[in-house]
LOBALO-46150 format. One record per atom (N, C-alpha, C): residue number from 1; residue in three letters; atom name; x, y, z negated. Coordinates in Angstrom, 3 decimals, m for minus. Each point is the difference from the previous one (the first is absolute). Example, Ala and Ser with C-alpha at 12.3 -4.5 7.8 and 13.67 -1.06 7.14 Angstrom:
@k=1 r=ALA a=N east=13.190 north=m5.690 up=m7.800
@k=1 r=ALA a=CA east=m0.890 north=1.190 up=0.000
@k=1 r=ALA a=C east=0.900 north=1.200 up=0.000
@k=2 r=SER a=N east=m0.350 north=1.050 up=0.720
@k=2 r=SER a=CA east=0.820 north=1.190 up=m0.060
@k=2 r=SER a=C east=m0.770 north=1.090 up=m0.730
//
This chain:
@k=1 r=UNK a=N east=0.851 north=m1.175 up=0.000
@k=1 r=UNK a=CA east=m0.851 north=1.175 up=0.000
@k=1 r=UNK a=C east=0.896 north=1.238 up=0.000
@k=2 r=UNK a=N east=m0.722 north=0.756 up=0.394
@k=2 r=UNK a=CA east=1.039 north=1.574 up=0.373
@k=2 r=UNK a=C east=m1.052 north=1.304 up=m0.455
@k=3 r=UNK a=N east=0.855 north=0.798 up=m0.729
@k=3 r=UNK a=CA east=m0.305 north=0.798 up=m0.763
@k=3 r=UNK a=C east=m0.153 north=1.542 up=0.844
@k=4 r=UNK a=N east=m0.643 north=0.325 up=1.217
@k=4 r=UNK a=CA east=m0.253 north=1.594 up=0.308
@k=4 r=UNK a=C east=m0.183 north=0.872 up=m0.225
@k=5 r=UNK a=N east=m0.153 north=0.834 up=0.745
@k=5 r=UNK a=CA east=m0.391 north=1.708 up=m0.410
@k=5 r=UNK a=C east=m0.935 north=0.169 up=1.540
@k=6 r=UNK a=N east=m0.726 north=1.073 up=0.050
@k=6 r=UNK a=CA east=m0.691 north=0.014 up=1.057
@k=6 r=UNK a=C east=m0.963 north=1.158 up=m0.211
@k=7 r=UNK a=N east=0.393 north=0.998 up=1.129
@k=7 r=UNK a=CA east=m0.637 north=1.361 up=m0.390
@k=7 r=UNK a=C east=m1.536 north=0.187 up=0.240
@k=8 r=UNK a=N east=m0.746 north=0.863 up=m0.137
@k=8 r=UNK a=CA east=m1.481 north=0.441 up=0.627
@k=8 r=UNK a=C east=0.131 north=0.055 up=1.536
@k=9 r=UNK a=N east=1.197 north=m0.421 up=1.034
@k=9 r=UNK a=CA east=0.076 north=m0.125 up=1.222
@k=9 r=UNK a=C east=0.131 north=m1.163 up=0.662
@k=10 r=UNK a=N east=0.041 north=m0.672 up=m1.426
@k=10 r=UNK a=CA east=m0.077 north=m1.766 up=0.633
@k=10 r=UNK a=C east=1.826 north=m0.396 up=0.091
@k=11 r=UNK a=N east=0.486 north=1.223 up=m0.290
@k=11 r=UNK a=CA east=1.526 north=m0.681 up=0.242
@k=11 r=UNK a=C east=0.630 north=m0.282 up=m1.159
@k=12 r=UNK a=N east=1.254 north=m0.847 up=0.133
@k=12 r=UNK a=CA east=0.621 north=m0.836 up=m0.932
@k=12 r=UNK a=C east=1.426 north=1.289 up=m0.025
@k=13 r=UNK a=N east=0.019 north=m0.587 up=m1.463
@k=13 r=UNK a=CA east=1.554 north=0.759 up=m0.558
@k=13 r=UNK a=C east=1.119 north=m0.818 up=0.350
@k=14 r=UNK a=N east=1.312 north=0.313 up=0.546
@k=14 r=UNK a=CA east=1.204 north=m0.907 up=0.480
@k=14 r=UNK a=C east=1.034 north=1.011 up=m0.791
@k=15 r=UNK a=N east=m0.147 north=1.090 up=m0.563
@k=15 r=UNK a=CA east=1.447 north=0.602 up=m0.586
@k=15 r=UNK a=C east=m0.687 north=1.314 up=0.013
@k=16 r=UNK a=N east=0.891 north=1.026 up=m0.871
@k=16 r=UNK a=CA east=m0.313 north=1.083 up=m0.167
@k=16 r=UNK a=C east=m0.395 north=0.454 up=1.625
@k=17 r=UNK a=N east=m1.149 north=1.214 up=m0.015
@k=17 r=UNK a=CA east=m0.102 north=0.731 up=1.356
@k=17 r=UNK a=C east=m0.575 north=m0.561 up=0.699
@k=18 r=UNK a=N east=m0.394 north=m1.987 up=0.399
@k=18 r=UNK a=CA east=0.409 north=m0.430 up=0.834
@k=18 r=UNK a=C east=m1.341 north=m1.342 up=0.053
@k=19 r=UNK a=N east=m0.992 north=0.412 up=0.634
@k=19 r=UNK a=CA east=m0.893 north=m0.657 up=0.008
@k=19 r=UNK a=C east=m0.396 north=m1.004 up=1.479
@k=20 r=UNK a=N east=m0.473 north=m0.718 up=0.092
@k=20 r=UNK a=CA east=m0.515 north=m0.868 up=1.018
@k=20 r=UNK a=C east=m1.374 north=m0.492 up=m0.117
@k=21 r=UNK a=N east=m0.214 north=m0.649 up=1.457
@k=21 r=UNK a=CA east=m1.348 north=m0.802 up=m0.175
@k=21 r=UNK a=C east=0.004 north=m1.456 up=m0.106
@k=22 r=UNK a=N east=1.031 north=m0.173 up=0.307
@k=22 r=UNK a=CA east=m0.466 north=m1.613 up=m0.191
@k=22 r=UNK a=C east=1.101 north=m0.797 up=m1.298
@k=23 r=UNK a=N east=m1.136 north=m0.917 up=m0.512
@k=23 r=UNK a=CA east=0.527 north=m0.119 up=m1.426
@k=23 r=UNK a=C east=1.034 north=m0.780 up=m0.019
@k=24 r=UNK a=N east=0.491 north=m0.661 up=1.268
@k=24 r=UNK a=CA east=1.164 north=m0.799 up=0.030
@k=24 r=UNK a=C east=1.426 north=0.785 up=m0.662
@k=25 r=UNK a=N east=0.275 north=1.471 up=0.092
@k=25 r=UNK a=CA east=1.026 north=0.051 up=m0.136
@k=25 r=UNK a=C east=0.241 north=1.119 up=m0.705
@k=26 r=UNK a=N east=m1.571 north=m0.023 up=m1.056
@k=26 r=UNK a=CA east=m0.166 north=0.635 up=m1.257
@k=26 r=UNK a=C east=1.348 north=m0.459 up=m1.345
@k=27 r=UNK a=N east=0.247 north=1.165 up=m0.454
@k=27 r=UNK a=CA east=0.807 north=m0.398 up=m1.220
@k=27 r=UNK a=C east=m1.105 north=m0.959 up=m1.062
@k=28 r=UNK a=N east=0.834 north=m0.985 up=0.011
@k=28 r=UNK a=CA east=m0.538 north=m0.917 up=m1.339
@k=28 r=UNK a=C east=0.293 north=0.470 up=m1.451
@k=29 r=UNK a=N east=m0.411 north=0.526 up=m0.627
@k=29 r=UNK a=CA east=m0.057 north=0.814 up=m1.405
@k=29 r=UNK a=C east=0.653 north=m1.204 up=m1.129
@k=30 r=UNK a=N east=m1.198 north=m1.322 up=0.310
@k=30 r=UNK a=CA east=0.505 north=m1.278 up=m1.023
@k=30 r=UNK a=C east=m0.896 north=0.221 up=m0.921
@k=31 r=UNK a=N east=m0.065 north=0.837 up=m0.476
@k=31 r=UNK a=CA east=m0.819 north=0.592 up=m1.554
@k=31 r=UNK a=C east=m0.917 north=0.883 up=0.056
@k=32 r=UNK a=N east=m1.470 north=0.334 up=m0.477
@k=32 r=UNK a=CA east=m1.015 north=1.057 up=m0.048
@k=32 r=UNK a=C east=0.520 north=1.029 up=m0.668
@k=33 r=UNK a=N east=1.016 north=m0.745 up=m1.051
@k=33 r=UNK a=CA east=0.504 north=1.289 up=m0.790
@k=33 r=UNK a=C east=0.854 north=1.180 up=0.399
@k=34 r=UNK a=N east=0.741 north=m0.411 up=1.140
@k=34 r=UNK a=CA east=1.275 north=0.039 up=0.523
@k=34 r=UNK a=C east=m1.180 north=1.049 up=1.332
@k=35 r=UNK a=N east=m0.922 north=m0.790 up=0.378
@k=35 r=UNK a=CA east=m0.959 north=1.221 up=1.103
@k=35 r=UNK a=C east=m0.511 north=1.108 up=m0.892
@k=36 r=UNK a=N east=m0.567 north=0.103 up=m0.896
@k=36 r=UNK a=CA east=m0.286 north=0.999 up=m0.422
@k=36 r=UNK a=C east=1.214 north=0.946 up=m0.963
@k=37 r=UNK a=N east=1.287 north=m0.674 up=0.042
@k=37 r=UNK a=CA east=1.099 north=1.289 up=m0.106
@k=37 r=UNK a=C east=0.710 north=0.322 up=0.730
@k=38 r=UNK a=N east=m0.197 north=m0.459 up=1.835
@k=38 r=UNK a=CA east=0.130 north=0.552 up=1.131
@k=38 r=UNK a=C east=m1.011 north=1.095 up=0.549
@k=39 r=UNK a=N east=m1.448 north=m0.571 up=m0.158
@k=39 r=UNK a=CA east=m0.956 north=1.125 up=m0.283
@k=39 r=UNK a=C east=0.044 north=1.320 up=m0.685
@k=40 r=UNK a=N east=0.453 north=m0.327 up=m0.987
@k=40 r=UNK a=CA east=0.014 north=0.702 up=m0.916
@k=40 r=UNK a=C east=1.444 north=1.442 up=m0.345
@k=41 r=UNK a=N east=1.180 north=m0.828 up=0.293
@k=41 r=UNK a=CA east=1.236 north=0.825 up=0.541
@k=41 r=UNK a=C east=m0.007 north=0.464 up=1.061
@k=42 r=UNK a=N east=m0.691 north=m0.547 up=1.479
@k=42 r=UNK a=CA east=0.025 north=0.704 up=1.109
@k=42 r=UNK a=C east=m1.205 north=1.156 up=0.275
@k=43 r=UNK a=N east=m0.632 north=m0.284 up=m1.297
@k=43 r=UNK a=CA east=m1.043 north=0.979 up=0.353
@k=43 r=UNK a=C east=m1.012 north=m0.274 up=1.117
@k=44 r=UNK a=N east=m0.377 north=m1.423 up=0.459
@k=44 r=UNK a=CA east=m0.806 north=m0.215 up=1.183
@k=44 r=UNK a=C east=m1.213 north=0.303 up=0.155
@k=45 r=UNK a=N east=m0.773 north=0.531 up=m1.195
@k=45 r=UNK a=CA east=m1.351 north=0.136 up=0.018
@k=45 r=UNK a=C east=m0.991 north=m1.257 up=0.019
@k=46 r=UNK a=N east=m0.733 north=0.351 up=0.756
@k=46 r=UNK a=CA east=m1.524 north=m1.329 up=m0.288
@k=46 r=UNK a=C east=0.717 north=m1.064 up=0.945
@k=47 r=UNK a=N east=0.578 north=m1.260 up=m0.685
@k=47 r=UNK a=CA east=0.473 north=m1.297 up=0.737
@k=47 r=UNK a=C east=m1.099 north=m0.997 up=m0.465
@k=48 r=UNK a=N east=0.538 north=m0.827 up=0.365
@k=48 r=UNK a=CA east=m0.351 north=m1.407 up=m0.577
@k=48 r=UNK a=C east=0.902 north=m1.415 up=0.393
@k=49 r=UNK a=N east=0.206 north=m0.366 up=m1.167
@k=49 r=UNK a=CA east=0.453 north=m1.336 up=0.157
@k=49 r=UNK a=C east=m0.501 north=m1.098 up=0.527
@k=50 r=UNK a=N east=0.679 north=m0.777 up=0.975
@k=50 r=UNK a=CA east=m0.848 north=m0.937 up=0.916
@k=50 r=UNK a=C east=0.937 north=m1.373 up=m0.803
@k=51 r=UNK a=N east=m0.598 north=m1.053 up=m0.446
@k=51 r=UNK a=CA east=0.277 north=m0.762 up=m0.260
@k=51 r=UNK a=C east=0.192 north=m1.206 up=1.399
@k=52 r=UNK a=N east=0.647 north=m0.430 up=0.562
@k=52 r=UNK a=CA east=0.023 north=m0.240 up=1.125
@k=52 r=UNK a=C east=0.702 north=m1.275 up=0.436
@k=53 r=UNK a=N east=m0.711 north=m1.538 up=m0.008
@k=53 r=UNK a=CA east=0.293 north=m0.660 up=m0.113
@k=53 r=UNK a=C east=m0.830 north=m1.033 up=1.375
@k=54 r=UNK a=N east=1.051 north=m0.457 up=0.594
@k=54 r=UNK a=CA east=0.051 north=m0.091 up=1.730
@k=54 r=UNK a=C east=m1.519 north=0.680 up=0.673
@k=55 r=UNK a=N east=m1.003 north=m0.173 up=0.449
@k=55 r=UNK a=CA east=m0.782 north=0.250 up=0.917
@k=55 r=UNK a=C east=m1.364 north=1.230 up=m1.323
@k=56 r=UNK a=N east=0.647 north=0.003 up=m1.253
@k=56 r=UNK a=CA east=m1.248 north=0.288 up=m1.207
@k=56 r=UNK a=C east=0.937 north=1.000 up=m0.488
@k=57 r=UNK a=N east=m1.105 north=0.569 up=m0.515
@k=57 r=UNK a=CA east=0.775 north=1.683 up=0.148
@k=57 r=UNK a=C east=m0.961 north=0.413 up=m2.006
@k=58 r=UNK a=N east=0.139 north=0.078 up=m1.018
@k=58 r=UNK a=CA east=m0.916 north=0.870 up=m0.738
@k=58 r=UNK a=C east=0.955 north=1.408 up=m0.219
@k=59 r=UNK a=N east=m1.131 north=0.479 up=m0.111
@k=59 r=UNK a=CA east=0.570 north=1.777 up=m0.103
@k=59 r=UNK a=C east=m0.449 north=0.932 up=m1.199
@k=60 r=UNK a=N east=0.911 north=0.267 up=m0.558
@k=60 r=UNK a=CA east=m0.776 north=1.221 up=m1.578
@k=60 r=UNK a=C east=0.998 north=1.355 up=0.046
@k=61 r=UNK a=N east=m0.992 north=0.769 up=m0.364
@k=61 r=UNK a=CA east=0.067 north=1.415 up=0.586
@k=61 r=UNK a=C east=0.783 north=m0.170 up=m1.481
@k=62 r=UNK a=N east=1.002 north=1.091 up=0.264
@k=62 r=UNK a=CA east=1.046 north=0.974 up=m1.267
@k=62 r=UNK a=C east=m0.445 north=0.967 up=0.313
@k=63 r=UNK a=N east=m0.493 north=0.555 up=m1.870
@k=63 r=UNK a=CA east=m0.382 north=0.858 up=m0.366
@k=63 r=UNK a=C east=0.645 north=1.291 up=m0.313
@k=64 r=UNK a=N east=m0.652 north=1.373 up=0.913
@k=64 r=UNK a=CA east=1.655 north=1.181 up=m0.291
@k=64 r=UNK a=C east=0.640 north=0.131 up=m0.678
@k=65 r=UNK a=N east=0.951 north=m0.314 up=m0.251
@k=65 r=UNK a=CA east=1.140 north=0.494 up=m1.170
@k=65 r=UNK a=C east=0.240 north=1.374 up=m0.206
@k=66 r=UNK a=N east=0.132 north=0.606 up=m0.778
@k=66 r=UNK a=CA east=0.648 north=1.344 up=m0.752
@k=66 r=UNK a=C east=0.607 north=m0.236 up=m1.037
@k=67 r=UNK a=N east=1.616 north=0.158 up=0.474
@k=67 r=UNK a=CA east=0.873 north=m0.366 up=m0.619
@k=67 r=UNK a=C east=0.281 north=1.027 up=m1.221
@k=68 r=UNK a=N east=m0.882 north=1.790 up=0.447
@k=68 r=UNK a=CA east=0.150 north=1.009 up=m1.525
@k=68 r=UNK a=C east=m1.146 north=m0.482 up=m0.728
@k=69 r=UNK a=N east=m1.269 north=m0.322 up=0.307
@k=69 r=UNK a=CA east=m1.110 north=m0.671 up=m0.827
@k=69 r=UNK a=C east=0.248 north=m0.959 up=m0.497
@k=70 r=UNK a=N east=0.640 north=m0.903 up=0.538
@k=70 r=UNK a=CA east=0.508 north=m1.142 up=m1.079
@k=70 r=UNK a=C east=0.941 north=m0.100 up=m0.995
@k=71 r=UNK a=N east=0.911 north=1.441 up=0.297
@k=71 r=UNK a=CA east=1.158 north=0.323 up=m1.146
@k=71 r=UNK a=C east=m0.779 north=1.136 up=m1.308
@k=72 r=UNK a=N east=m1.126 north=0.399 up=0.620
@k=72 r=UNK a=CA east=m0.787 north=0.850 up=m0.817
@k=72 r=UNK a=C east=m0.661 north=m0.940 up=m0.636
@k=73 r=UNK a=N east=m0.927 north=m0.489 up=0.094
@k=73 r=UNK a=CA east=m0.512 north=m1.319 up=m0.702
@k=73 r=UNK a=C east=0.666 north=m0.593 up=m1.019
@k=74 r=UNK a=N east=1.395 north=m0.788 up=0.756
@k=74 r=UNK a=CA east=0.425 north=m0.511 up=m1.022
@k=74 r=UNK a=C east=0.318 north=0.694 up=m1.581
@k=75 r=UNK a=N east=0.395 north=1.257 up=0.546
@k=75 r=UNK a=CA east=0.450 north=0.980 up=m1.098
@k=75 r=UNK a=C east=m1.162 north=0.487 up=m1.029
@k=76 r=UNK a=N east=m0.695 north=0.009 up=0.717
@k=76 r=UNK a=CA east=m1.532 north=m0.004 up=m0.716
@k=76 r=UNK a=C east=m0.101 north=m0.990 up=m1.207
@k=77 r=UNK a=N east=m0.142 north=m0.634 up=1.353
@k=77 r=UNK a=CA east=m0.284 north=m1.598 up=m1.775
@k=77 r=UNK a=C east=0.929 north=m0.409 up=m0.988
@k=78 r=UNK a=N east=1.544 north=0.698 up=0.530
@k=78 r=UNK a=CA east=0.861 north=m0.019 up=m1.586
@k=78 r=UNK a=C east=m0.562 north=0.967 up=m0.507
@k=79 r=UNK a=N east=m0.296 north=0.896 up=0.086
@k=79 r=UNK a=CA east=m0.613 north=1.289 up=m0.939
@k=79 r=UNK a=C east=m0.724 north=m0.077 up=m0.673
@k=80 r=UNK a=N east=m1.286 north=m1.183 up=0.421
@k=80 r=UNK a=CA east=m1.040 north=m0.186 up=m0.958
@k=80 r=UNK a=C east=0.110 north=m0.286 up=m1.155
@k=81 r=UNK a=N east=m0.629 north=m0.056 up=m0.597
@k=81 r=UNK a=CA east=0.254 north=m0.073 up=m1.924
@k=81 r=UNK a=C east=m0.858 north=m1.772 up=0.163
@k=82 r=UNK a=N east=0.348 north=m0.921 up=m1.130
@k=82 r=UNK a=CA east=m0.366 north=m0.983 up=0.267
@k=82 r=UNK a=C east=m1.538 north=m0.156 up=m0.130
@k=83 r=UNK a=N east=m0.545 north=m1.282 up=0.487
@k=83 r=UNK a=CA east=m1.091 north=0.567 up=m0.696
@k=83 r=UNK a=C east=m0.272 north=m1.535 up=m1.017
@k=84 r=UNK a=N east=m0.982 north=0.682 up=m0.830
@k=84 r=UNK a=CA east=m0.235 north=m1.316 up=m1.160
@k=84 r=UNK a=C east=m0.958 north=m0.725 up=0.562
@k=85 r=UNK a=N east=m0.192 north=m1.434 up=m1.066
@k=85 r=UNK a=CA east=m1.164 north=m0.754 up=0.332
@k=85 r=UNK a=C east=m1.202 north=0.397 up=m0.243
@k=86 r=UNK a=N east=m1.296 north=m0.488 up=0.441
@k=86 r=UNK a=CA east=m1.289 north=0.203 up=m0.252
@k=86 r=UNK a=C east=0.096 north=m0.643 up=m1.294
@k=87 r=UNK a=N east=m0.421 north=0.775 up=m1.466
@k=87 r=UNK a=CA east=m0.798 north=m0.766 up=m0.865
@k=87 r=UNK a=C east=m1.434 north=m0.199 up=m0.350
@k=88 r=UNK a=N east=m0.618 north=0.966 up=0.505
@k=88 r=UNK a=CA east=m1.224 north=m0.187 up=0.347
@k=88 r=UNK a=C east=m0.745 north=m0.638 up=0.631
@k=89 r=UNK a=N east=m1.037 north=m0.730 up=0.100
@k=89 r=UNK a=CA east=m1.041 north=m0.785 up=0.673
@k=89 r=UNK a=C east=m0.376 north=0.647 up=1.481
@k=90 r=UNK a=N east=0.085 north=m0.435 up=0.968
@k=90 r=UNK a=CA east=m0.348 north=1.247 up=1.076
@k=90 r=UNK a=C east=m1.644 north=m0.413 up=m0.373
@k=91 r=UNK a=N east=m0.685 north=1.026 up=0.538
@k=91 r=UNK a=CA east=m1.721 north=0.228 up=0.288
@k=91 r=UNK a=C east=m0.173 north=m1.010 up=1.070
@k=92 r=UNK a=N east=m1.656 north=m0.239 up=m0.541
@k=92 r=UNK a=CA east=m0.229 north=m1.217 up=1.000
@k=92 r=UNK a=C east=m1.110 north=0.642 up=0.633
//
């Protein structure tokens, strides 16, 4: 099985810049994880990963990354103060 990238134009990722159509001679990623921090470092926008295994193809859209929203976030949630347990009964 082979791990893609594949833009809103139907074309496959082979290297930075450097896209094609036919999936033969698409870069193999190996890893989903590994596509979405090519996604994600190259800045590709709306892709999707084609899972792509001889003639069967499944495909899942990656979701935009924002790499300052996600450094804001994180910083966020160290900031928070902890929070305690419920000792109360919730309402029924």
């Amino acid at each position: 099985m082979k791990i893609l990238l594949r833009n809103a134009h139907r074309m496959y990722y082979a290297g930075p810049d450097n896209w094609i159509e036919e999936r033969a001679g698409a870069a193999d990623l190996r890893l989903i994880e590994r596509a979405i921090q090519v996604n994600n470092e190259e800045r590709l926008g709306a892709t999707h990963i084609v899972l792509a295994y001889n003639s069967c193809n499944v495909t899942l859209p990656i979701a935009n990354y924002n790499p300052i929203a996600h450094e804001t976030s994180a910083v966020q949630r160290e900031q928070r103060p902890a929070t305690s347990k419920r000792t109360t009964p919730m309402a029924q």
